[in-house]
C-alpha atoms as one frame of an Amber mdcrd trajectory, in Angstrom:
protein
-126.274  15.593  46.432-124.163  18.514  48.599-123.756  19.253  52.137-122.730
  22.593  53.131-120.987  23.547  56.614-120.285  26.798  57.855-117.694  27.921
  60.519-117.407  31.537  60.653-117.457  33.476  57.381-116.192  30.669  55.054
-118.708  28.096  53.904-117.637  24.280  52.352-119.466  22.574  49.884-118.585
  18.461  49.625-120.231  16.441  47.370-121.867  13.479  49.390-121.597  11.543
  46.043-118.033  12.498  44.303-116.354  14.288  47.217-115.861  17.302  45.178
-115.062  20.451  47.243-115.613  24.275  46.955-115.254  27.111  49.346-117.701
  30.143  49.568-117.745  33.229  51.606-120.464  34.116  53.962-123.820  33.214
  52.350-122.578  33.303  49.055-122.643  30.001  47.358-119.209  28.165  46.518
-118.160  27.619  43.166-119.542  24.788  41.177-117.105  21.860  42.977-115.619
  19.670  40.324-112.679  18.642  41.696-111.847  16.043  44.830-109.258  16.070
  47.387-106.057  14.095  46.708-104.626  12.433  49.502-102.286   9.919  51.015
-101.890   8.060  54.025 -98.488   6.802  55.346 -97.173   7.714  51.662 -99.643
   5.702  49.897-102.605   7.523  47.719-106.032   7.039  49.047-109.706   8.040
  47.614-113.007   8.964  49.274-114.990   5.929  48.875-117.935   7.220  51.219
-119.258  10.594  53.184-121.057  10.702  55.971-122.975  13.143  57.768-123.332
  13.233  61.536-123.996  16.473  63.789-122.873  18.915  61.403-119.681  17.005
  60.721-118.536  16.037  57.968-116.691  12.620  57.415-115.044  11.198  54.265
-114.414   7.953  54.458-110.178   7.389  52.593-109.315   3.935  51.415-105.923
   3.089  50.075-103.529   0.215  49.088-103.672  -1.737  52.980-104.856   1.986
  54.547-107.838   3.339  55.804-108.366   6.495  57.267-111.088   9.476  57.980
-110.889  12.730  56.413-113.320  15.036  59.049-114.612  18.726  58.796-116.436
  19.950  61.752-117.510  23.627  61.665-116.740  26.238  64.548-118.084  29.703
  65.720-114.805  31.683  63.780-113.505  28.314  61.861-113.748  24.881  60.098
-111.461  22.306  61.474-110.035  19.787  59.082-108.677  16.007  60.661-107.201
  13.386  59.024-106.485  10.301  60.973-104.866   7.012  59.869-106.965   4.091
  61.309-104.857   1.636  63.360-101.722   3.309  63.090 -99.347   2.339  66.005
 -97.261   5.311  65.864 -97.266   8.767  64.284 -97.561   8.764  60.791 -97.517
  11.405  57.576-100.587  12.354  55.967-101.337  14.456  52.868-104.013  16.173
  51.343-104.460  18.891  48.049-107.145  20.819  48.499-108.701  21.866  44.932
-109.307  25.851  44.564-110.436  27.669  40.863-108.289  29.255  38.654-109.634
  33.118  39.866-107.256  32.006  43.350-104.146  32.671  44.006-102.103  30.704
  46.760 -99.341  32.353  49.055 -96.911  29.776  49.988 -94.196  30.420  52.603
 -90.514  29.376  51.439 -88.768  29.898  54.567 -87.449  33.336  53.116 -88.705
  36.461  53.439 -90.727  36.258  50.189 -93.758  33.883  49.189 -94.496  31.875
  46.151 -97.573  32.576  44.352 -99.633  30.392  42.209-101.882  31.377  40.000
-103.591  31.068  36.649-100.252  32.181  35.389 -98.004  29.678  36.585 -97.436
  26.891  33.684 -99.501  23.833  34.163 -97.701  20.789  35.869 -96.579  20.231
  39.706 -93.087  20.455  38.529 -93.328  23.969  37.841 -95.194  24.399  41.423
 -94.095  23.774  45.151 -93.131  20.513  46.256 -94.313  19.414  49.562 -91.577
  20.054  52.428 -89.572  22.551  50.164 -87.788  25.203  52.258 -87.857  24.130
  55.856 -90.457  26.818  57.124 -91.569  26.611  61.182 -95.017  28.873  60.540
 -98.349  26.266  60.283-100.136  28.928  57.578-100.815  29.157  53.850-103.164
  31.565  52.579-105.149  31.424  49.445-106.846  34.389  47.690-110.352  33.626
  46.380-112.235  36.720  44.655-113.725  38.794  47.373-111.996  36.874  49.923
-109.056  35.150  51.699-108.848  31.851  53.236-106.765  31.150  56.014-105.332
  27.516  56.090-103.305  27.447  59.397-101.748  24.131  61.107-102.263  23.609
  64.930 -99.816  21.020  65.625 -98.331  21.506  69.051 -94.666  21.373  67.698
 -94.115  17.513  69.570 -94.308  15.447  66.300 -92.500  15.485  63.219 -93.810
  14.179  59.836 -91.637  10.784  59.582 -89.086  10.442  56.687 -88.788  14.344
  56.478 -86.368  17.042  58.227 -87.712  18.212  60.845 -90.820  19.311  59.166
 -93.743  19.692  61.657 -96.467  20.898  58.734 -95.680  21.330  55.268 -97.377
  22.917  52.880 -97.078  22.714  48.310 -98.834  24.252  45.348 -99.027  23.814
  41.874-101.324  24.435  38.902-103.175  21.697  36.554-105.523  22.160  34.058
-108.132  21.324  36.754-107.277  24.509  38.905-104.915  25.412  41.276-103.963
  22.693  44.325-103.014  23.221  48.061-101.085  20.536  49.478-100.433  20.068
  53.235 -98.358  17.697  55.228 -98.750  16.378  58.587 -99.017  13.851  61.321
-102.313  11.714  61.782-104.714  13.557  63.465-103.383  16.931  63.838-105.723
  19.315  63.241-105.784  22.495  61.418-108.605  25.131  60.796-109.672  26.302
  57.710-110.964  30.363  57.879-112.520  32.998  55.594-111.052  36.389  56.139
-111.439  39.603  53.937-107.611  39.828  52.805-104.495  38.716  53.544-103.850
  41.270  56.529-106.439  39.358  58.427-105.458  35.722  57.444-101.739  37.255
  58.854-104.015  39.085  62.098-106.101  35.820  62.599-102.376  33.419  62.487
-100.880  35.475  64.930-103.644  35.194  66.997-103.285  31.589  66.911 -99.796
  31.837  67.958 -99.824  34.003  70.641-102.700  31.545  72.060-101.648  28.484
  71.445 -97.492  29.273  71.857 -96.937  32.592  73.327 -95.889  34.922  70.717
 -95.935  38.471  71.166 -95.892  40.726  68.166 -92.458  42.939  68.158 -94.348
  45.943  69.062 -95.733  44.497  71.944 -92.620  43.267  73.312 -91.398  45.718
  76.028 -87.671  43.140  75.976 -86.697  44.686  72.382 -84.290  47.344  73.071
 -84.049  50.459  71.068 -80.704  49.681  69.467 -81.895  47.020  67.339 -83.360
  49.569  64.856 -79.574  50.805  64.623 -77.942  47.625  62.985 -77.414  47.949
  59.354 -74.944  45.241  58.415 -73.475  41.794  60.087 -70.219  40.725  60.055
 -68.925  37.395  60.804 -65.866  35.770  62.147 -65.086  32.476  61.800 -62.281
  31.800  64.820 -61.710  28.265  65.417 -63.223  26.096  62.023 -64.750  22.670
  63.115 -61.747  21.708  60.705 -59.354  22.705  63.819 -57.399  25.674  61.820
 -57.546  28.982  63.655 -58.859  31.440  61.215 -58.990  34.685  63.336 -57.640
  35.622  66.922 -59.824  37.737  68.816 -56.506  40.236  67.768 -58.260  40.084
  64.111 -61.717  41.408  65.696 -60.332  44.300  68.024 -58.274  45.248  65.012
 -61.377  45.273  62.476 -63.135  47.306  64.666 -60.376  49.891  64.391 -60.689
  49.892  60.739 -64.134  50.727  61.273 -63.649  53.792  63.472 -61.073  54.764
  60.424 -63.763  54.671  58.284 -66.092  56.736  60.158 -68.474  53.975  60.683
 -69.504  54.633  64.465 -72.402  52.813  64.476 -74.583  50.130  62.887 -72.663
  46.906  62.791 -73.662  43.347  64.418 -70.007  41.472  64.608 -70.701  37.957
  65.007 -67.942  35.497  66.187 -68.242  31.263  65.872 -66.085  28.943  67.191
 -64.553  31.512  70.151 -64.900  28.345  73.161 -63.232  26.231  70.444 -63.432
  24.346  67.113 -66.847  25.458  66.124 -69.311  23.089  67.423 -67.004  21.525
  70.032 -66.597  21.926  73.701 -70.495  22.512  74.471 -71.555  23.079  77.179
 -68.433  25.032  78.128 -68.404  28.195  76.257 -65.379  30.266  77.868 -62.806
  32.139  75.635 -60.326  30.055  74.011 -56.988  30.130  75.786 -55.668  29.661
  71.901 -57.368  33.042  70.441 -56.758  35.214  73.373 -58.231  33.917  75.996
 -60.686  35.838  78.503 -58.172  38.916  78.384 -58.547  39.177  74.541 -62.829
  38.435  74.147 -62.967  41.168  76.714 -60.361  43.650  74.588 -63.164  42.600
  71.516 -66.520  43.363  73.739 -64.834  46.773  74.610 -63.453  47.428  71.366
 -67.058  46.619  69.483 -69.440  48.909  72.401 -66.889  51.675  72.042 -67.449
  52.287  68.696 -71.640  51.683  68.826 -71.667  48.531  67.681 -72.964  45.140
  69.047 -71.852  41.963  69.679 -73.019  38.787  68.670 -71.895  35.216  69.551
 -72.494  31.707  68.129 -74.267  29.565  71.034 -75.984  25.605  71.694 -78.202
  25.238  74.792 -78.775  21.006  73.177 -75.400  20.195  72.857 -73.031  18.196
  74.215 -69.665  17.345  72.807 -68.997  13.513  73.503 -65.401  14.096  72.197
 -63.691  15.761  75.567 -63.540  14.123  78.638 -65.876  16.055  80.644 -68.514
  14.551  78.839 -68.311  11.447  81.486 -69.788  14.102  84.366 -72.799  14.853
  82.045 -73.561  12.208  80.126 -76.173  11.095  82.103 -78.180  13.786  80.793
 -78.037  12.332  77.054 -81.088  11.496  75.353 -81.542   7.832  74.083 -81.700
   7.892  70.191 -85.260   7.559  69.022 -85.928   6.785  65.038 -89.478   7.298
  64.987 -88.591  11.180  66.523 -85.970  12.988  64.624 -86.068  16.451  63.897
 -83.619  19.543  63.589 -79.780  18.633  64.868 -80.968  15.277  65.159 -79.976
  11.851  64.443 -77.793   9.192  65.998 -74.896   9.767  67.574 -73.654   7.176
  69.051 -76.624   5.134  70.906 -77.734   9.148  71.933 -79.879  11.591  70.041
 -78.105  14.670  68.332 -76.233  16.187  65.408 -74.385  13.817  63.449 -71.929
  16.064  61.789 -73.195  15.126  58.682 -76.492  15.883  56.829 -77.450  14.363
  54.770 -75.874  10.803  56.166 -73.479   8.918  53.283 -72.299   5.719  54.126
 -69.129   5.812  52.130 -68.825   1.491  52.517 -65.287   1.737  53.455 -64.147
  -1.433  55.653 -60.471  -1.566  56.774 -61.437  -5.388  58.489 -59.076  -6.261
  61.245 -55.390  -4.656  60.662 -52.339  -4.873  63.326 -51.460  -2.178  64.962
 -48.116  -2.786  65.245 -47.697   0.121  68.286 -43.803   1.179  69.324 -43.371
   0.364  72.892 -46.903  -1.702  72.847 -47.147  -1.626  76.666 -46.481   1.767
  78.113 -48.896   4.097  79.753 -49.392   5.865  75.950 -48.596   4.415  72.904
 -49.598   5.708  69.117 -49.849   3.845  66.129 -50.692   4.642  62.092 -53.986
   3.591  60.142 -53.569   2.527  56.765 -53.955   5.066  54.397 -57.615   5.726
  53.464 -58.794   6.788  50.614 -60.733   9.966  51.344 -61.839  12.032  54.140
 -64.529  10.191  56.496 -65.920   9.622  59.688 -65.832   6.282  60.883 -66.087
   3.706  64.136 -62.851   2.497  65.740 -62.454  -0.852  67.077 -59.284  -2.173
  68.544 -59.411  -6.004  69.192 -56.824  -8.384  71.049 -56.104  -6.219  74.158
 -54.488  -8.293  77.214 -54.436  -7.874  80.828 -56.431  -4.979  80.722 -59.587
  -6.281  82.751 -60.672  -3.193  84.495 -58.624  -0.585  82.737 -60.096   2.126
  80.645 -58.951   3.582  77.823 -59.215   6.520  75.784 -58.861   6.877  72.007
 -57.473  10.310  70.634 -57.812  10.893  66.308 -57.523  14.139  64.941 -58.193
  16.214  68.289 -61.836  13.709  68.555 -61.050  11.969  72.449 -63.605   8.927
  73.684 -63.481   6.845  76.500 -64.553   3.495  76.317 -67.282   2.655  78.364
 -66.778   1.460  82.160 -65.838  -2.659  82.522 -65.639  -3.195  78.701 -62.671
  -5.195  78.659 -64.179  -7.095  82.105 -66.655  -8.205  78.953 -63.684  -9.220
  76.347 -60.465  -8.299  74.820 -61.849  -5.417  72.396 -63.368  -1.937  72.488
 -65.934  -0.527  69.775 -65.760   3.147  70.412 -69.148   4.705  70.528 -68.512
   8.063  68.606 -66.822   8.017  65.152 -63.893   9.469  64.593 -62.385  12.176
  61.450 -59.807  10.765  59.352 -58.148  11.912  56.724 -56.914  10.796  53.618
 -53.630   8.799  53.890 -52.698   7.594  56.895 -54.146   8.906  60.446 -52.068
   8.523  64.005 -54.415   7.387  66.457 -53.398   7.804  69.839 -54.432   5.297
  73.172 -53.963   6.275  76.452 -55.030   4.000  79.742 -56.257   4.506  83.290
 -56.016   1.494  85.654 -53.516  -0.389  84.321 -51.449  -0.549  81.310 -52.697
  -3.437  78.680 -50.368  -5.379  76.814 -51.244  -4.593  73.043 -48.591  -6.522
  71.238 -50.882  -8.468  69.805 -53.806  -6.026  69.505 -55.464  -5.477  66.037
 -57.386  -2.501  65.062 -60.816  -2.051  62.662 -62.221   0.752  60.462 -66.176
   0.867  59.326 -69.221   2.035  59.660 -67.681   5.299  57.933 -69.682   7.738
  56.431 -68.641  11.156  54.479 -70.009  14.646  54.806 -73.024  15.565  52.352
 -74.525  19.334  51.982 -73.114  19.890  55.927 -70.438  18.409  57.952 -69.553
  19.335  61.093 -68.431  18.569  64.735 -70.991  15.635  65.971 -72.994  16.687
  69.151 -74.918  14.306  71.675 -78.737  16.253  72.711 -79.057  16.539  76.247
 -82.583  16.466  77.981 -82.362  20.114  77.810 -86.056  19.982  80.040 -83.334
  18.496  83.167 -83.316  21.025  85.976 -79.872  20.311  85.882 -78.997  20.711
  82.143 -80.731  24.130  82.764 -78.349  25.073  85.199 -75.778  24.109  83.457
 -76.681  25.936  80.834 -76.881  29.266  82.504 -73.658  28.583  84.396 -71.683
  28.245  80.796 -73.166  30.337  78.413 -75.686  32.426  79.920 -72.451  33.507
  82.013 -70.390  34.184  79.550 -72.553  35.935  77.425 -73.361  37.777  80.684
 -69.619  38.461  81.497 -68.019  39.344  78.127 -71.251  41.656  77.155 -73.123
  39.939  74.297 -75.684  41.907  72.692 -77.285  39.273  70.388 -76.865  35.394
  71.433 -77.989  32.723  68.579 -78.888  29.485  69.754 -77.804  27.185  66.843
 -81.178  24.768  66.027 -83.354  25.673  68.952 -87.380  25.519  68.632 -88.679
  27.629  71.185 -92.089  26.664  70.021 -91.616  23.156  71.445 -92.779  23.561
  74.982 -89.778  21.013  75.517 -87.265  23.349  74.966 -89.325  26.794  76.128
 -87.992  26.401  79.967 -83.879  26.706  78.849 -84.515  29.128  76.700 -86.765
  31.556  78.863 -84.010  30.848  81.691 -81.303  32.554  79.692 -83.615  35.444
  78.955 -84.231  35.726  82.501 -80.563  35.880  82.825 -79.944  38.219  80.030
 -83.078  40.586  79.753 -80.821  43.465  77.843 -79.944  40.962  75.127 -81.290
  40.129  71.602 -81.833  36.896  70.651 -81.406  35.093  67.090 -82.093  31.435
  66.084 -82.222  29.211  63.159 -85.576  26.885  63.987 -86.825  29.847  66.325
 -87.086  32.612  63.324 -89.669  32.465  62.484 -91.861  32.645  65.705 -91.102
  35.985  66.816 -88.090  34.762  68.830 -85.328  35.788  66.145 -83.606  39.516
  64.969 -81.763  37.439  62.179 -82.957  34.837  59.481 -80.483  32.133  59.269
 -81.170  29.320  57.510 -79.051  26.984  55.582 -78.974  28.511  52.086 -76.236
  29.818  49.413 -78.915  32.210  48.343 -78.819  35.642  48.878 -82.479  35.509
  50.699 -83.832  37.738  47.581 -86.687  35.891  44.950 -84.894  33.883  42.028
 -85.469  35.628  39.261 -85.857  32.566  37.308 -89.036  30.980  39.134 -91.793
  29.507  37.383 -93.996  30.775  39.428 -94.960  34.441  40.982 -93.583  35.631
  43.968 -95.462  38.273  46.836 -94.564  40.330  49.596 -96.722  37.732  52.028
 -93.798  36.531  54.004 -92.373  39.935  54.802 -95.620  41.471  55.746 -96.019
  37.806  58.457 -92.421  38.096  59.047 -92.236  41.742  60.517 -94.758  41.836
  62.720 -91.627  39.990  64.924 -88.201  40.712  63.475 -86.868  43.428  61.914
 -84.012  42.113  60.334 -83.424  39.372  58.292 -80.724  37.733  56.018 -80.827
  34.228  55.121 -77.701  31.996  55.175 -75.044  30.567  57.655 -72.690  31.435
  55.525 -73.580  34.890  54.657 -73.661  34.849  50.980 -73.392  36.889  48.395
 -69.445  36.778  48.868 -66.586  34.832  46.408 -64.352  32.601  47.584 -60.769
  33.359  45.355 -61.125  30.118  43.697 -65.377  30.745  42.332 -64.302  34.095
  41.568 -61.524  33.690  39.662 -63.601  31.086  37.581 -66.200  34.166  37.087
 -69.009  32.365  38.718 -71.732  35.056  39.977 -72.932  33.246  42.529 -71.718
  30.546  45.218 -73.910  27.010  44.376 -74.649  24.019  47.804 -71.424  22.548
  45.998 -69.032  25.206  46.901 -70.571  25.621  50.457 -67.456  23.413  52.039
 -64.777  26.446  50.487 -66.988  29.390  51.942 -64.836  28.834  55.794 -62.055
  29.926  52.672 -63.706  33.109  50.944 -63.191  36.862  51.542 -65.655  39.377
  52.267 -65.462  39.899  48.635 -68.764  40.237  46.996 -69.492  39.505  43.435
 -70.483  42.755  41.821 -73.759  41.473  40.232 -75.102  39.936  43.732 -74.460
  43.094  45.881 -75.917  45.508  42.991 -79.069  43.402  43.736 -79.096  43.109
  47.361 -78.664  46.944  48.077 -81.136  47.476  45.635 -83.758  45.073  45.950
 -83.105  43.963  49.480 -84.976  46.692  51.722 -88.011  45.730  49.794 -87.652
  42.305  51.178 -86.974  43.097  54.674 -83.320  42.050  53.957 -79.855  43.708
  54.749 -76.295  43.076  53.789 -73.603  40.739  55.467 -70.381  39.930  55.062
 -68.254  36.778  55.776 -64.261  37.942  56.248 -61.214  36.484  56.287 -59.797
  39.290  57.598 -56.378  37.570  58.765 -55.212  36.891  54.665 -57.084  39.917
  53.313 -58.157  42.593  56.063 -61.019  45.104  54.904 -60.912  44.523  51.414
 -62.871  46.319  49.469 -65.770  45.013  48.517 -66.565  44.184  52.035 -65.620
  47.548  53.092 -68.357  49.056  50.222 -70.946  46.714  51.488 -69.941  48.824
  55.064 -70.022  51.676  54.049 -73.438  51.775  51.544 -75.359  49.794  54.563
 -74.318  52.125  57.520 -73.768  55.389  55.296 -76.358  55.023  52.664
């Protein structure tokens, strides 16, 4: 026995007996339903054991291994909603579910990119050779699937507050593959979000019917109905970063380097059409937040100002590397703010988060790698062991590694405070901690390098006598695909973090002229974080603004994500690709290149080793490479790229190499044709 439900134009067929499903358009009958859901609660699989039938809804009931749950379908005037709840789960938990579809379908899965998988009766048989569940890291809540006649729209409506557990930041995820049963959707999510299932007559209106959904549900206006776009944006045809200050604390470029790029520009004739982007001009990049002023060290407020007039004179606009979440526990301002931290919750990470600390934020690394190291209790051994500033040497260490600092057997310090400094890293330990004992555990880890490390102490309130002190290295951990300066997350939704926030970098951004400001890892889809972030367009309503998390949702001009690809389809893919991205993608942003680090480009060492392409391995030597594109990369991306919504940009390290020349052909083909 069946049971049919309709909401809208798209009509469900579930098998009361074997739970089979099929999916039909209008009146016309579904196909013959062989095949049953597959799904798992909390990670473990779980079958439909019964279905039940109650006011036009439809409920299987899941059983797994210790899990129950409810699998429910009720039918709407434009849509069927699909809910799957975990039954007595205390928190928010993961569910999954693969919805079966024939071979005639084809599925459109988003990567993230500006391109979409396709599976089809094509693609080899096996879900290795399909999408895995949480590949790419995309924010959209949509997968389409083509079925004959028809399109069905498959589109999440999770409020952007909960995060699938175990996974990065992933809201709703979404996989396909091909058996020799058919062709499978699989979608992630948290117990008891719901999503709506739709039948629509292509895939223009399963795009027309999502963005619908998310200017309801989150606000977001389609470019062309956005009077805040201004006219220039159709002008940029290239980026082209600066690294200034690296996280590593070397000072790559002066804001001298930029003004003098931009001549070379104007010698080339290029008058128009370049985004210059600068990171790390308040500092080492990713320090110093939430104070974003010019660098005293690269030029200071006379020399960004030189660079904003230098880049508008010659047409071309400005962009600048900002954090409205951060805050950097390593300076000693952090004391006046750090009552706006955010406690470190497990069950709740997401994007730039983890522990830091006992706070919420970015640990510097990602993914986490304990390295083991232990230096147990050493003595310190410090010249002059009771003055107002003394210094000391670490063992040597074996490798590079953040890790917690302990110093033990301080006397006749009992209301004193002291500070720590390692490697340009300052923390303060916390007030009365030596009223509790004669030791300090630093909160915030450290960088050390290999070999030995000089770790500085310096005191407030009295001067401790330390000629007996000891000190302790563990808890270390190493860098993994990303490592970078740790930041604590404030409660950005703090009336006074949001003032704060517009004070620092809305006024810079304000003073110095910005044209485009990216906000490293915000989600303005979380209405959390929509009141900071609608505050600094208040403040800046002639600017552009890009984002990482934010892309996606109309809210971005540039695609950044963190990939060494060149944001163009493998060529190598087992499966198809389609254009089903792009055509989602510019209905909101014009522009769009994937990658922090702006690849294709060669760092000397990958290209003198021939390599055509720059793998997640050598991601830690891009801060090192020249604008120098391999030959083979930039053939393809001038070629291939406008078809993909894509354009050209260039990473330089102009202070060894100036304009060389394949960055100066990128230039010149983007901007000149």
């Amino acid at each position: 026995m069946s049971f049919q439900i309709r909401g809208g134009d798209l009509v469900v067929t579930l098998d009361t007996e074997t739970a089979a499903t099929g999916f039909g358009w209008q009146e016309q009958p579904a196909e013959p339903a062989t095949a049953v859901p597959r799904f798992k609660l909390e990670g473990r699989p779980a079958v439909v054991t019964d279905v039940l039938v109650a006011n036009s809804t439809l409920t299987a009931v899941l059983r797994g291994d210790e899990v129950e749950g409810r699998w429910h379908l009720r039918p709407g005037p434009e849509a069927i909603t699909s809910v799957i709840e975990v039954e007595g789960a205390a928190t928010d938990v993961g569910v999954e579910v693969w919805l079966p579809f024939p071979m005639l379908a084809a599925i459109h899965h988003l990567t993230g990119q500006n391109w979409s998988a396709r599976i089809d009766a094509s693609c080899p048989v096996g879900a290795e050779a399909g999408i895995a569940l949480g590949a790419g890291r995309p924010t959209h809540q949509l997968a389409a699937v083509e079925a004959g006649d028809f399109a069905i729209a498959v589109i999440g409506l999770s409020e952007y507050t909960k995060y699938i557990p175990g996974t990065h930041a992933a809201i709703w995820s979404t996989g396909a593959y091909r058996d020799e049963q058919g062709l499978w959707l699989g979608i992630e999510c948290v117990s008891g979000v719901p999503m709506e299932l739709s039948a629509q007559r292509d895939l223009t209106a399963v795009i027309d019917r999502y963005c619908g959904s998310l200017q309801e549900r989150v606000g977001v206006l389609p470019r062309e109905q956005d009077s805040t776009v201004p006219a220039w944006l159709d002008d940029i045809k290239v980026m082209v970063s600066f690294d200034l200050w690296r996280d590593t604390g070397e000072i790559a470029h002066t804001f001298d380097h930029v003004g003098a790029f931009c001549r070379d520009l104007t010698d080339l004739g290029v008058q128009d059409g370049v985004a210059i982007r600068l990171q790390g001009f308040q500092g080492p990049s990713g320090s110093r937040y939430p104070v974003f002023d010019p660098a005293d060290e690269l030029g200071g407020s006379d020399g960004l100002r030189a660079v904003a007039d230098a880049v508008h004179s010659g047409g071309h606009r400005l962009m600048a590397h900002g954090n409205v979440w951060g805050m950097d526990p390593y300076v000693e301002s952090f004391a006046a703010i750090e009552h706006l931290a955010l406690p470190y919750d497990r069950l709740y990470e997401r994007i730039s988060t983890g522990q830091v600390g006992p706070y919420d934020g970015w640990p510097g690394a990602f993914p986490v790698i304990p390295t083991g190291y232990d230096s147990g209790f050493v003595e310190m051994r410090p010249q002059a062991p009771t003055a107002s500033l003394v210094a000391f040497e670490t063992l040597p260490l074996p490798d590079e590694m953040d890790a917690v600092l302990t110093i033990a057997g301080v006397q006749d310090f009992p209301s004193g405070v002291m500070w720590a400094v390692v490697n340009g890293r300052e923390v303060q330990s916390s007030p009365g901690a030596f009223a509790r004992g004669d030791r300090i555990r630093f909160r915030f880890r450290f960088r050390f390098t290999p070999e030995k490390n000089v770790v500085q102490l310096k005191f407030l309130d009295g001067i401790p006598d330390l000629s007996r002190a000891t000190y302790r290295l563990n808890g270390s951990v190493k860098g993994g695909q990303v490592w970078s300066h740790p930041l604590v997350r404030a409660d950005i939704t703090h009336p006074e973090w949001i003032a704060i926030t517009r004070n620092n970098l809305g006024r810079v951004a304000k003073e110095y002229g910005v044209d485009i400001l990216y906000l490293d890892g915000l989600e303005v889809a979380r209405p959390d974080e929509r009141a900071v972030f609608d505050a600094l367009r208040d403040d800046l309503p002639g600017a552009v603004f890009a984002g990482e998390a934010s892309s996606e949702l109309g809210y971005d001009v540039f695609r950044l994500t963190n990939t060494s690809s060149d944001g163009l389809p493998p060529s190598d893919t087992p499966y198809g690709v389609s254009d089903f991205a792009k055509r989602l993608h510019e209905r909101f942003t014009r522009l769009m290149h994937p990658g922090h680090y702006f690849v294709p480009l060669s760092a000397p060492e990958v290209a003198e080793e021939g390599d055509q392409e720059v793998s997640e391995d050598d991601e830690q030597a891009l801060p090192e490479a020249v604008g120098q594109p391999v030959p083979e990369h930039i053939e393809r991306l001038l070629a291939e790229g406008p078809r993909w919504g894509l354009f050209p940009a260039v990473f330089l390290n102009y202070r060894d190499y100036g304009l060389d020349d394949g960055a100066k052909q990128v230039i010149l083909e983007a901007t000149q044709g």
